[in-house]
MILUM-196573 format. One record per residue (C-alpha): x, y, z; residue number from 1. Coordinates in steps of 0.2 Angstrom, whole numbers, plus 5000, padded with zeros to 4 digits. Layout:
residues N
<r px="X" py="Y" pz="Z" resi="NUM"/>
...
END
This chain:
residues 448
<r px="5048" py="5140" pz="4907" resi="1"/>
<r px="5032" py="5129" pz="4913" resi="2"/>
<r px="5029" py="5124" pz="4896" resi="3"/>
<r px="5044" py="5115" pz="4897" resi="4"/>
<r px="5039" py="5103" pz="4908" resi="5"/>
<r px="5020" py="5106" pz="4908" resi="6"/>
<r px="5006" py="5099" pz="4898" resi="7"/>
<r px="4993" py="5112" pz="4899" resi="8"/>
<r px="4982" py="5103" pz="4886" resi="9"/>
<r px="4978" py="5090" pz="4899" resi="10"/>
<r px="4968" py="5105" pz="4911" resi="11"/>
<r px="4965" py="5116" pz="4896" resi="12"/>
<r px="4957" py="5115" pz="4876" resi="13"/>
<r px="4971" py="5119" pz="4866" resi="14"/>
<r px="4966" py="5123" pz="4848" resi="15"/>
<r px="4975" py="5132" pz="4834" resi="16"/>
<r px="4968" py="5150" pz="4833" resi="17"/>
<r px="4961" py="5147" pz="4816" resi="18"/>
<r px="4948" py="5135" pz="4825" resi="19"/>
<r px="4941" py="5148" pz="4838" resi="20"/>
<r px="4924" py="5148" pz="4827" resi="21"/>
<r px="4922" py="5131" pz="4830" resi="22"/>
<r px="4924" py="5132" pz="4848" resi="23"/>
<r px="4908" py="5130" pz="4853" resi="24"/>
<r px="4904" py="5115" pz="4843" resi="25"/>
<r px="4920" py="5107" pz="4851" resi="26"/>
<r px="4916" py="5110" pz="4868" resi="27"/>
<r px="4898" py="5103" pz="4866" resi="28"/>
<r px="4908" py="5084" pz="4859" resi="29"/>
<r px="4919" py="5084" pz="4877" resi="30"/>
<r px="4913" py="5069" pz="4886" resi="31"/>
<r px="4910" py="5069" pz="4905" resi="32"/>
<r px="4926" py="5060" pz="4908" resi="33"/>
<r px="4936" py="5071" pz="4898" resi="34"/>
<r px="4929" py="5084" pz="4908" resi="35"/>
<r px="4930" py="5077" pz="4925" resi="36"/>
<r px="4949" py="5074" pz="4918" resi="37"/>
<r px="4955" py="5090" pz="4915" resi="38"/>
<r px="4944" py="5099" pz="4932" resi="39"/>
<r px="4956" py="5084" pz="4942" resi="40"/>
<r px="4971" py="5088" pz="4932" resi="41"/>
<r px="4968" py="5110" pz="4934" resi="42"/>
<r px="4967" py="5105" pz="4953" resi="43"/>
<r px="4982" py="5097" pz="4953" resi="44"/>
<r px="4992" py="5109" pz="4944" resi="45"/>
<r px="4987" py="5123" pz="4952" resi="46"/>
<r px="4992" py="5116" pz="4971" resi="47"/>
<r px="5005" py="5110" pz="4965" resi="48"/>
<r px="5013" py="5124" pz="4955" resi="49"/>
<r px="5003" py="5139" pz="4959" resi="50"/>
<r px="4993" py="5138" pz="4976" resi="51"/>
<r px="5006" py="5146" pz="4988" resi="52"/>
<r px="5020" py="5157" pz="4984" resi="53"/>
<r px="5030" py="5143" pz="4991" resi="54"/>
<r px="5023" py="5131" pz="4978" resi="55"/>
<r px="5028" py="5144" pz="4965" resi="56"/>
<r px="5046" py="5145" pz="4973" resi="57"/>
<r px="5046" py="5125" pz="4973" resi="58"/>
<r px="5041" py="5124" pz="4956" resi="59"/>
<r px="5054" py="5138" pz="4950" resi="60"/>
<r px="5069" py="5128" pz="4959" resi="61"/>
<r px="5061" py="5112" pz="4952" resi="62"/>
<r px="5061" py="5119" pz="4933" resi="63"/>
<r px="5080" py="5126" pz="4935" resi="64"/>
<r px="5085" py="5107" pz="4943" resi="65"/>
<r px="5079" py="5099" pz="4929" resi="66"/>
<r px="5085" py="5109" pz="4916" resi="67"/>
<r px="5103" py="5105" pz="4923" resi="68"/>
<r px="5101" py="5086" pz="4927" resi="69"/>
<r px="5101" py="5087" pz="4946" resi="70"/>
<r px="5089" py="5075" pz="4956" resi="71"/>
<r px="5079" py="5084" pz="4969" resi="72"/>
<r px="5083" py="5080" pz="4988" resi="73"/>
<r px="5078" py="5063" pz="4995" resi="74"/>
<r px="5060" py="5061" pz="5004" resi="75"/>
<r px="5063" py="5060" pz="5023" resi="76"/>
<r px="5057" py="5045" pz="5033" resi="77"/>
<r px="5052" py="5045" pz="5050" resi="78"/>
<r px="5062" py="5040" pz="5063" resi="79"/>
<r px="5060" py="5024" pz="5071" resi="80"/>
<r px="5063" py="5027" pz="5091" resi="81"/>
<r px="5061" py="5009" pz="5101" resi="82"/>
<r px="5052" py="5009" pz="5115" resi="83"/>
<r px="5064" py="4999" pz="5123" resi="84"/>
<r px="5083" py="5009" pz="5129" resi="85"/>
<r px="5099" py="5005" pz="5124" resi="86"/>
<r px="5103" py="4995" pz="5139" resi="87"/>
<r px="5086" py="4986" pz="5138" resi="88"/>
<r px="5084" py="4967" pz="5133" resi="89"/>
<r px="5068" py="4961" pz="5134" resi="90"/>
<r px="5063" py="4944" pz="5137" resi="91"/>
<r px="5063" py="4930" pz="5122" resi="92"/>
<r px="5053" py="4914" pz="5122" resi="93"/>
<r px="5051" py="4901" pz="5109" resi="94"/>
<r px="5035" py="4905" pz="5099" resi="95"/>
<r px="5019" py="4898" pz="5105" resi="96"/>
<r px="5009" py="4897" pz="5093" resi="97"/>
<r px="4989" py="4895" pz="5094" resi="98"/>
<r px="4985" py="4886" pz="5079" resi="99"/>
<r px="4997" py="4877" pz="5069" resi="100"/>
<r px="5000" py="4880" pz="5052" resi="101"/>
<r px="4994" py="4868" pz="5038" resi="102"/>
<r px="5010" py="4857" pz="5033" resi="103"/>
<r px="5016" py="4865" pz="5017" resi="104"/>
<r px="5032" py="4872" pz="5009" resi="105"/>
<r px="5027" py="4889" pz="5006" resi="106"/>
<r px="5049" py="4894" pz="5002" resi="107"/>
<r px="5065" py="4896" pz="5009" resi="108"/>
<r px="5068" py="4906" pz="5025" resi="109"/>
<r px="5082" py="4918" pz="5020" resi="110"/>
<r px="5093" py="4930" pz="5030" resi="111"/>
<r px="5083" py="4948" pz="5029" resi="112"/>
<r px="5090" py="4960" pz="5017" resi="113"/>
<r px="5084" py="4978" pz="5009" resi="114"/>
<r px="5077" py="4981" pz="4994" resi="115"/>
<r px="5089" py="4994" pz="4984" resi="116"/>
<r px="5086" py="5010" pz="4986" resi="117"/>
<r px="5087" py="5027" pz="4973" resi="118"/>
<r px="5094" py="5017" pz="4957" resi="119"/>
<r px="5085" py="5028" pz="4947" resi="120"/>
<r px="5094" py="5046" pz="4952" resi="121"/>
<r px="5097" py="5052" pz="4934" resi="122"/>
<r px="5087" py="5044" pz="4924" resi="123"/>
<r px="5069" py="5046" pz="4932" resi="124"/>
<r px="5070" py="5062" pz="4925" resi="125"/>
<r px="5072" py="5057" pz="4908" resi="126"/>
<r px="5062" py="5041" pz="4906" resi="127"/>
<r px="5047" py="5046" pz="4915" resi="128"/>
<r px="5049" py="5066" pz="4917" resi="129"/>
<r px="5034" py="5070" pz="4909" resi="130"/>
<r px="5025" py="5059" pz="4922" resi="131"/>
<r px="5032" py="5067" pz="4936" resi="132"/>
<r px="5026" py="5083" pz="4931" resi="133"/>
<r px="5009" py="5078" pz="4925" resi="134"/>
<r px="5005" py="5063" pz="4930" resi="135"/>
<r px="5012" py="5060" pz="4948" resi="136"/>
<r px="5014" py="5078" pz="4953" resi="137"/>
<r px="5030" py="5075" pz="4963" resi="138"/>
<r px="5044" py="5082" pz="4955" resi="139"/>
<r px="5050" py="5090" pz="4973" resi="140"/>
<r px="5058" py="5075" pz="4980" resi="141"/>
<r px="5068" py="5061" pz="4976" resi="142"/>
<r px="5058" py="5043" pz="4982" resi="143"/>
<r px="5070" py="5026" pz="4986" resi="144"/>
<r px="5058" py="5017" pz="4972" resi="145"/>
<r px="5040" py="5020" pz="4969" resi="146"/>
<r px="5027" py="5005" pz="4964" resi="147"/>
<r px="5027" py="5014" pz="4943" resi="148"/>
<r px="5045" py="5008" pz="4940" resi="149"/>
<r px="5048" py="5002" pz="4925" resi="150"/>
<r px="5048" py="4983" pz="4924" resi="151"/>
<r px="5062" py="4971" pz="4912" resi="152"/>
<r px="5057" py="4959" pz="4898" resi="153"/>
<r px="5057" py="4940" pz="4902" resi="154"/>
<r px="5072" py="4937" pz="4892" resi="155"/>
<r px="5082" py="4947" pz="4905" resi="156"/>
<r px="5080" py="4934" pz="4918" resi="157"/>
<r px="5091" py="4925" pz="4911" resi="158"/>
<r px="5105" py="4937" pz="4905" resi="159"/>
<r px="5118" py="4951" pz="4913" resi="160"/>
<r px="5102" py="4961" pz="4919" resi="161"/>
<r px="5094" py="4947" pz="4926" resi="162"/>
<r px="5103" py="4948" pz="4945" resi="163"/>
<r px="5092" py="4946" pz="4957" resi="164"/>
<r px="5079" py="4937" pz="4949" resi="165"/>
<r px="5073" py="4918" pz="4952" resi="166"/>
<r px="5063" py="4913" pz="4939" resi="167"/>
<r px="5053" py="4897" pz="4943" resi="168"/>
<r px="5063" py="4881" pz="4941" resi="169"/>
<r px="5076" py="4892" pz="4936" resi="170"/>
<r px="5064" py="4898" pz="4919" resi="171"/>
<r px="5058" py="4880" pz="4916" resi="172"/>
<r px="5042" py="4883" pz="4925" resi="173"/>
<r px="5032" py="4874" pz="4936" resi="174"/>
<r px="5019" py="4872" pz="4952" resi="175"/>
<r px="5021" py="4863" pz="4967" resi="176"/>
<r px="5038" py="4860" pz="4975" resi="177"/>
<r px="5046" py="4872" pz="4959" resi="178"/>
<r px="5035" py="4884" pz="4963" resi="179"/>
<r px="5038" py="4886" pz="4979" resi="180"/>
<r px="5056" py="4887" pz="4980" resi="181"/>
<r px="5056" py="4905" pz="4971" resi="182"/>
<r px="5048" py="4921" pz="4969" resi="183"/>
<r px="5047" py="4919" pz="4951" resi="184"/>
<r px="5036" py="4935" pz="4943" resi="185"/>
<r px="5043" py="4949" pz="4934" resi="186"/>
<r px="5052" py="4958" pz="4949" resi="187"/>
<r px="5069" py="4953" pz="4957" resi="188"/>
<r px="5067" py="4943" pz="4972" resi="189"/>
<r px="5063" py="4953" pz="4986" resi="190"/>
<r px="5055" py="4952" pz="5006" resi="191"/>
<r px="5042" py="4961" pz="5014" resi="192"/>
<r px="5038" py="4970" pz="5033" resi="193"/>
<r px="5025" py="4969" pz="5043" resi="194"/>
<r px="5018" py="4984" pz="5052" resi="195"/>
<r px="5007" py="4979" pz="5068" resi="196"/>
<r px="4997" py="4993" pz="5077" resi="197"/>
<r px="4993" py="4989" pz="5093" resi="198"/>
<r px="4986" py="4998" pz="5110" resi="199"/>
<r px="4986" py="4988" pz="5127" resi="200"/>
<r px="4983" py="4971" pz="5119" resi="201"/>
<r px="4998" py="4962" pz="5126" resi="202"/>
<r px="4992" py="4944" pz="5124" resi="203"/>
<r px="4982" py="4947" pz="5107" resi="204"/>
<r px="5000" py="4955" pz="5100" resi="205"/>
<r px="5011" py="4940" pz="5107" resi="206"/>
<r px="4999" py="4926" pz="5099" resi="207"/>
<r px="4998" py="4936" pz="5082" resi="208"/>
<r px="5017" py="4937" pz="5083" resi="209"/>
<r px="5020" py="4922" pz="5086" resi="210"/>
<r px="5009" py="4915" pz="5073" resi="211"/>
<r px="5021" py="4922" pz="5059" resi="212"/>
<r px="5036" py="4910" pz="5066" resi="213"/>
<r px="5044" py="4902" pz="5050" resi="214"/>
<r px="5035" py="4915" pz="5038" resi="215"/>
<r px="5046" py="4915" pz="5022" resi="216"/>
<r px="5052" py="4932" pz="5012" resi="217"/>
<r px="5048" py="4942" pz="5029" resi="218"/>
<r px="5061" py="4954" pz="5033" resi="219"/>
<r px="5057" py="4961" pz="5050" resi="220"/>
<r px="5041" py="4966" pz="5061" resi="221"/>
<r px="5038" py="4982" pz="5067" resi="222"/>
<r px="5025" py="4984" pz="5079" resi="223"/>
<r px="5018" py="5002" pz="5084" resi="224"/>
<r px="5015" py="5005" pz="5102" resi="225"/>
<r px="5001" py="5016" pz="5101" resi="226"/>
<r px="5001" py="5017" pz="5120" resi="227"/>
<r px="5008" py="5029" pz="5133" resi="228"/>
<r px="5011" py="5016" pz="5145" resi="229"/>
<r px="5027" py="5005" pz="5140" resi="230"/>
<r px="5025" py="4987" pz="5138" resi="231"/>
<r px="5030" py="4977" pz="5155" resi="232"/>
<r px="5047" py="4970" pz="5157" resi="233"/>
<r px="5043" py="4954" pz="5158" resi="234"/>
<r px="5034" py="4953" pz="5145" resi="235"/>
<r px="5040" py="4938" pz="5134" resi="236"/>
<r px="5044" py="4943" pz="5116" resi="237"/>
<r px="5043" py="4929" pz="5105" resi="238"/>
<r px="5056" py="4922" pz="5092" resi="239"/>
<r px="5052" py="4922" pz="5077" resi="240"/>
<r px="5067" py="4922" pz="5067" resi="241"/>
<r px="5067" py="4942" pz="5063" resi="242"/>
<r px="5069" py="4957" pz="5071" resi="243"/>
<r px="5055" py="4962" pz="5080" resi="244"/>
<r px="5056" py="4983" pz="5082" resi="245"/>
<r px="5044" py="4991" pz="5095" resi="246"/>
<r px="5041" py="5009" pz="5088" resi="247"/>
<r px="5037" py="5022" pz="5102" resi="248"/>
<r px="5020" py="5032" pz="5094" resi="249"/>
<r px="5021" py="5047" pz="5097" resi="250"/>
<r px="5004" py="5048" pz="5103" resi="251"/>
<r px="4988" py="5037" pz="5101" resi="252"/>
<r px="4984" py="5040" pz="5083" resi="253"/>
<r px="4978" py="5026" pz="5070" resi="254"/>
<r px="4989" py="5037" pz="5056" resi="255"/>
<r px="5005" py="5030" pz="5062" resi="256"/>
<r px="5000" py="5013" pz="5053" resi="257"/>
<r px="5006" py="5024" pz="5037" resi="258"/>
<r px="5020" py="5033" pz="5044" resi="259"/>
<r px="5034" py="5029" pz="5031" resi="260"/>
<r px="5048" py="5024" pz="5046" resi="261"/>
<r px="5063" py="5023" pz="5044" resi="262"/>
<r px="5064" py="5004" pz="5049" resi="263"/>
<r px="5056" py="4999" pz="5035" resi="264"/>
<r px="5068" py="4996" pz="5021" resi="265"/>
<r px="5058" py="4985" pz="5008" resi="266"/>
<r px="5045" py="4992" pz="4999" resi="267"/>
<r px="5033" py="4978" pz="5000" resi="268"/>
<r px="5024" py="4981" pz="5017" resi="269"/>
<r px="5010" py="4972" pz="5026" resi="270"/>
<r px="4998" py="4983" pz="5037" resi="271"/>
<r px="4990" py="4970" pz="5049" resi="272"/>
<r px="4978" py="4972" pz="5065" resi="273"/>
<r px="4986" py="4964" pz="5080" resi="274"/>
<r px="4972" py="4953" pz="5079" resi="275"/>
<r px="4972" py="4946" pz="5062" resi="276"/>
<r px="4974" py="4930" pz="5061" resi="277"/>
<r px="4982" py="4924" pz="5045" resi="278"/>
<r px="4990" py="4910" pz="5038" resi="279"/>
<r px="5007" py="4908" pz="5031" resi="280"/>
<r px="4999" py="4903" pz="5012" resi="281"/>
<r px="4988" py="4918" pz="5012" resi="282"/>
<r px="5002" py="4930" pz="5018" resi="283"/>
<r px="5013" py="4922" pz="5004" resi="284"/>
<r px="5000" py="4921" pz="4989" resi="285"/>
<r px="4995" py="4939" pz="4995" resi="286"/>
<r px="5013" py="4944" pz="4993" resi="287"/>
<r px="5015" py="4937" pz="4976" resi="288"/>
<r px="4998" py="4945" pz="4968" resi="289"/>
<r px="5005" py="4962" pz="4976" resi="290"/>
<r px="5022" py="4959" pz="4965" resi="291"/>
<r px="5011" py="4959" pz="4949" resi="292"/>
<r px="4999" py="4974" pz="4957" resi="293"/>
<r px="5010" py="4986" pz="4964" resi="294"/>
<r px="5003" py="5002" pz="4963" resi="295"/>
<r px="4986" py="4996" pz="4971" resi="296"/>
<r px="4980" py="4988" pz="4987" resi="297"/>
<r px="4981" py="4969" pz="4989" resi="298"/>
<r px="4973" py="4963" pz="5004" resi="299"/>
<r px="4961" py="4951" pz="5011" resi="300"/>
<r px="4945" py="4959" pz="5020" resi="301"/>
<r px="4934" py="4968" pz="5006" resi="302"/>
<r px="4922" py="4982" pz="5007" resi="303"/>
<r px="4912" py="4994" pz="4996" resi="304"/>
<r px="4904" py="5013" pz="4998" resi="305"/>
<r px="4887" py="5011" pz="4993" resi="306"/>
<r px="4874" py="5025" pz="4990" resi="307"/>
<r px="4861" py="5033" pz="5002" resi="308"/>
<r px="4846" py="5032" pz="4993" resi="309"/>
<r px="4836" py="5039" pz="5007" resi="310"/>
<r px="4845" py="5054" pz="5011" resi="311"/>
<r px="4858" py="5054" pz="4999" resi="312"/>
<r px="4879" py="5052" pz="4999" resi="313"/>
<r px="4887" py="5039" pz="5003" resi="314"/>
<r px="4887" py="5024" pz="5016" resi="315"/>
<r px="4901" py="5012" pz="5022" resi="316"/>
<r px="4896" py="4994" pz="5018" resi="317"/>
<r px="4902" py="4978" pz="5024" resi="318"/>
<r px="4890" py="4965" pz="5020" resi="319"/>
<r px="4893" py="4951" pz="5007" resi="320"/>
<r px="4893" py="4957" pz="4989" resi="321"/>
<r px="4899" py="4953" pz="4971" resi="322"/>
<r px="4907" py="4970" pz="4971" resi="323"/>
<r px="4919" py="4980" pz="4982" resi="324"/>
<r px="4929" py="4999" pz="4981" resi="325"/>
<r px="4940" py="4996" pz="4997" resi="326"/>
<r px="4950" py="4983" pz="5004" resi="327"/>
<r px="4953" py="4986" pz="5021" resi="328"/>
<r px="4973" py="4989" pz="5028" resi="329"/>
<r px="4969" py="4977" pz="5043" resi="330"/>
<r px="4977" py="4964" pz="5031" resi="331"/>
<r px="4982" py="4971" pz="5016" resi="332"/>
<r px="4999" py="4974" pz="5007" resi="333"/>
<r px="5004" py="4993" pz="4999" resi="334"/>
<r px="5020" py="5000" pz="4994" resi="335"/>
<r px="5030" py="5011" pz="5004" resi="336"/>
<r px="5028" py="5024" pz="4992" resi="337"/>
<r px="5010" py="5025" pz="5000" resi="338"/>
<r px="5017" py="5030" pz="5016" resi="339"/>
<r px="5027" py="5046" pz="5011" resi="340"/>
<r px="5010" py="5053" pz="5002" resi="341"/>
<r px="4998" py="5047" pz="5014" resi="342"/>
<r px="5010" py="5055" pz="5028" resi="343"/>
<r px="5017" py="5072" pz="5019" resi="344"/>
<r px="5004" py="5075" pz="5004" resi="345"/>
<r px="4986" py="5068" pz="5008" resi="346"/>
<r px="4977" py="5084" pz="5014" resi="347"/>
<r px="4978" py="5088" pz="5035" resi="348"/>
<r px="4960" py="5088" pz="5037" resi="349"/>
<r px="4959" py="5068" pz="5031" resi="350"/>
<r px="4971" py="5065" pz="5046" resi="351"/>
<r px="4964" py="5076" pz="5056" resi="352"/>
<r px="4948" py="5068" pz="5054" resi="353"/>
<r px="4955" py="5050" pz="5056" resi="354"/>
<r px="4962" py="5058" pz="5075" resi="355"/>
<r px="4945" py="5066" pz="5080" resi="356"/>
<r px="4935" py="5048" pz="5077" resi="357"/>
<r px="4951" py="5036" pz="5081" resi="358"/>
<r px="4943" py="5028" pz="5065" resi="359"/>
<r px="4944" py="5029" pz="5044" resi="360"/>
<r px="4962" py="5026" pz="5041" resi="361"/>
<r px="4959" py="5012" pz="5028" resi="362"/>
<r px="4946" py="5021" pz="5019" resi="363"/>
<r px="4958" py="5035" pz="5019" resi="364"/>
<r px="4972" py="5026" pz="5012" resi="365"/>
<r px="4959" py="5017" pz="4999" resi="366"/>
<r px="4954" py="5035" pz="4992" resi="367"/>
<r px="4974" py="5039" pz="4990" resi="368"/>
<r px="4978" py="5024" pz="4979" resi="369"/>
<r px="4962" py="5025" pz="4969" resi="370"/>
<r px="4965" py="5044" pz="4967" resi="371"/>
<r px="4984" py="5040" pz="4961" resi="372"/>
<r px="4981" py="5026" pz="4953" resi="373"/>
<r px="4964" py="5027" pz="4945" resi="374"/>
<r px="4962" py="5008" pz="4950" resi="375"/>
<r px="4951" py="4998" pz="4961" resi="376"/>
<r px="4959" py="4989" pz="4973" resi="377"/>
<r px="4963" py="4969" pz="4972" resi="378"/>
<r px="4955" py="4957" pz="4985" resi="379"/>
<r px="4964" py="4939" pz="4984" resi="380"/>
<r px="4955" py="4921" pz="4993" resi="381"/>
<r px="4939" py="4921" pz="4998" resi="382"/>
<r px="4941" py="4926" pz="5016" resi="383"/>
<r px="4930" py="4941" pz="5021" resi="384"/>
<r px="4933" py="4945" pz="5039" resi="385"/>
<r px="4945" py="4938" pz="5053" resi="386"/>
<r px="4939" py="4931" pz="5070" resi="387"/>
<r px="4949" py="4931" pz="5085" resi="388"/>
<r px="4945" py="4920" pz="5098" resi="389"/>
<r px="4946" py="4926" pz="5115" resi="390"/>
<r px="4951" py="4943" pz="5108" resi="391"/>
<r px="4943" py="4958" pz="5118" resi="392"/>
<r px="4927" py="4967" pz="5107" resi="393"/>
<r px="4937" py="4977" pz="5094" resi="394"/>
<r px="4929" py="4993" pz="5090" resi="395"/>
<r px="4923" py="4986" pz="5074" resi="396"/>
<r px="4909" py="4979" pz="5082" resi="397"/>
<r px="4902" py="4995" pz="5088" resi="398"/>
<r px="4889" py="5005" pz="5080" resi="399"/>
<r px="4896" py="5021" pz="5080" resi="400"/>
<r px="4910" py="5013" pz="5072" resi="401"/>
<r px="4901" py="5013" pz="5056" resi="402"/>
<r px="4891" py="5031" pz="5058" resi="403"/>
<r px="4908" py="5038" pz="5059" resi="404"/>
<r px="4914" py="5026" pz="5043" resi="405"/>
<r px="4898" py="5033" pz="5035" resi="406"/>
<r px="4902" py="5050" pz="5039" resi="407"/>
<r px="4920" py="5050" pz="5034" resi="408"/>
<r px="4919" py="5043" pz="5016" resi="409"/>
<r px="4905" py="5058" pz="5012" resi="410"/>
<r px="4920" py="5071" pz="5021" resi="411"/>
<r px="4934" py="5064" pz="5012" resi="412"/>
<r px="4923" py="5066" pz="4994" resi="413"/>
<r px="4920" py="5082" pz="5000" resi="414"/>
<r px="4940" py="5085" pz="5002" resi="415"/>
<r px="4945" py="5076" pz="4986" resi="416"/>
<r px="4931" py="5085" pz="4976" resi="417"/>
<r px="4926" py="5070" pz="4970" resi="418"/>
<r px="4923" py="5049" pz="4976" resi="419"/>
<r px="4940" py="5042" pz="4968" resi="420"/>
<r px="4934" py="5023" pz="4974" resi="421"/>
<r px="4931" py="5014" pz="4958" resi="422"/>
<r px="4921" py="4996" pz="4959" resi="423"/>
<r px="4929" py="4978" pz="4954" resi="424"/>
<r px="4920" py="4961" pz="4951" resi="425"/>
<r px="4931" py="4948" pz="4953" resi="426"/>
<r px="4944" py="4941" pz="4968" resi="427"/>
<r px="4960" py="4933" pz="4964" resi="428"/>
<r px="4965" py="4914" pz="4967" resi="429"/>
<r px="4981" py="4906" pz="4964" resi="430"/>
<r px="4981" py="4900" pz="4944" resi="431"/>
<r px="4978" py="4880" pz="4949" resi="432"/>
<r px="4963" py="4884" pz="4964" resi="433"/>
<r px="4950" py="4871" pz="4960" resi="434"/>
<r px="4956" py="4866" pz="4944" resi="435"/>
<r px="4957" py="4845" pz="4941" resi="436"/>
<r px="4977" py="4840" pz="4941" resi="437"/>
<r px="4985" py="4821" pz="4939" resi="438"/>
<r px="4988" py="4815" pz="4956" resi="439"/>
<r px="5008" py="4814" pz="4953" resi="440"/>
<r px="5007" py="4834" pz="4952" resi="441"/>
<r px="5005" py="4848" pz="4965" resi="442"/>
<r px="4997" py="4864" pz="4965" resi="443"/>
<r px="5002" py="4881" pz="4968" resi="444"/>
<r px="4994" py="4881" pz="4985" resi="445"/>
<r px="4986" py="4868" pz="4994" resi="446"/>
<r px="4969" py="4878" pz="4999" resi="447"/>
<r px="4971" py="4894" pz="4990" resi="448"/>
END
């Protein structure tokens, strides 16, 4: 029955029986990679097939589901409780926003709308089966969309399956002005949320908020009050021109930035600190590289896991370099697909470690895509950390801060059975940047 789903020569050497007399000479040609492969993929299919007599009653049901064309059940989201009652208004106030934004004509502000949702029921199982079972591991539940869907041809832009799309200058092509009135790309038009963490920095929140007045594709803002105490009533909310909704945490803990809520219905999603401080044509170029990247992590701030030559194992580096292994979720974009397997699949003990030093959820979610994805992640504009005037000393600044980060990539090697953090060498910059145009033409951006 497994071997109907299963490829057991990706964890095993499958050879005909004639053969067994040149086994020895074939396992002296497997490379390291090959090996380091198949240990990865033995792992995998013994959790999630055979660890637990669950996991064998799981995989039974799953077997006998797909056999007869039934989907599995959809993957619950997290509720989305507002901190704020039914009867509750807060206060709204025009955005007053700290520093203006560059004049540029970064799109058109739309109404905000979903992106669609389970449109591949029946035929995920069919088109990409095998990789559910092999590849991703997660033929238990059914996801809304996942960052692997597979993508149309150019061509179809422009015929009965191009709904949706807006191609730039309506297919002509273009930069400046007709770049910037559409998406264009290979995915249909689509918007993006923002998810702001934030603990008892009401002033620092209302400025950062108010900085994304006017920001195009955005489709709501929800920020996570991490803190027990409830924000004060007269505390003015800015307008912005979306939703803003005030998640009530739980409790303190820096894992509900990757809490797949219910609230968020696009699958594009911005994790921000609620003091970063960025500008509308990085949040929009960063947007547009994650439509062409979306399986890894696109963000701003970059970092790399560099070795202990002392005393071995890994350290956590942030000082300039021409190579990075983490981009940090203070500014970066990820799909909401992340969120379900960094909430219900990534091992307890990462989270549990993230709880006991209030610190490493980046890094965390860093080791997940890389381990998915087997990619590095992708760091766009040059912009290498963010500076908030007036801010209070965020808990970056202190030295502890990176003893635990130091301490936490080494545990969560030690978790993953291996460092899945792989190195890139290059930044990405809007096509144009710095290239020599006729003076009646625009770029894509004006400083990116």
């Amino acid at each position: 029955m497994l071997s109907l789903v299963i490829d057991w020569c990706r964890a095993a050497i499958c050879i005909a029986g004639e053969r067994i007399p040149e086994l020895h000479w074939l396992l002296r040609t497997i490379p390291d990679n090959d090996i380091l492969l198949m240990r990865r993929q033995g792992r995998m299919l013994y959790e999630k097939y055979f660890g637990t007599i669950q996991a064998i009653l799981d995989t039974t049901l799953a077997i006998i589901r797909n056999r007869i064309g039934i989907p599995p059940m959809p993957v619950i989201d997290t509720p989305s409780p507002s901190i704020f009652n039914e009867h509750f208004k807060p206060i709204k106030m025009d955005p007053i926003i700290p520093d203006a934004e560059p004049e540029e004509s970064l799109g058109p502000l739309e109404q905000p709308f979903s992106s669609p949702v389970f449109k591949r029921n029946y035929t995920i199982m069919n088109i990409q089966g095998y990789e559910l079972w092999n590849s991703w591991g997660d033929p238990f539940k059914l996801y809304p969309h996942t960052p692997f869907d597979p993508l149309l041809p150019s061509d179809a832009k422009f015929i009965g399956s191009g709904k949706g799309f807006r191609p730039i200058n309506n297919g002509a092509g273009g930069a400046g002005k007709e770049f910037c009135q559409s998406l264009g790309g290979n995915s249909p038009r689509e918007q993006f949320t923002i998810v702001i963490l934030t603990y008892e920095r009401d002033q620092v929140l209302m400025n950062s908020l108010s900085r994304l007045h006017g920001l195009p594709y955005l489709n709501k803002v929800l920020v996570v009050w991490n803190s027990p105490k409830p924000p004060l009533e007269d505390l003015r909310w800015p307008e912005i021109g979306v939703p803003i909704h005030v998640i009530q945490a739980a409790k303190n803990s820096l894992n509900n930035r990757f809490l797949p809520y219910e609230a968020i219905e696009t699958e594009a999603v911005l994790s921000v600190d609620d003091d970063a401080h960025l500008r509308h044509d990085e949040i929009m170029f960063g947007f547009r590289v994650w439509r062409e990247q979306r399986d890894r992590v696109v963000g701003f701030p970059g970092r790399f896991h560099a070795l202990d030559l002392n005393h071995g194992g890994w350290l956590y580096n942030s000082n300039y370099s021409c190579e990075l292994s983490m981009v940090l979720t203070g500014a970066a974009f990820v799909h909401k697909y992340y969120l379900y397997l960094y909430s219900y699949w990534l091992p307890q003990a990462i989270r549990d470690k993230v709880d006991q030093y209030m610190n490493c959820e980046d890094i965390a979610m860093n080791f997940l895509v890389s381990h998915v994805t087997n990619k590095p992640p992708v760091k766009v504009t040059s912009r290498w950390t963010f500076r908030c005037p007036g801010c209070p000393v965020s808990l970056s600044e202190d030295e502890t801060h990176f003893l635990e980060r130091h301490k936490c990539i080494n545990f969560f090697t030690e978790i993953f059975g291996y460092t899945p953090l792989l190195n890139t060498q290059f930044r990405v910059d809007s096509i144009l940047f710095k290239t020599r145009i006729p003076h009646d033409k625009q770029k894509c951006f004006k400083f990116i």
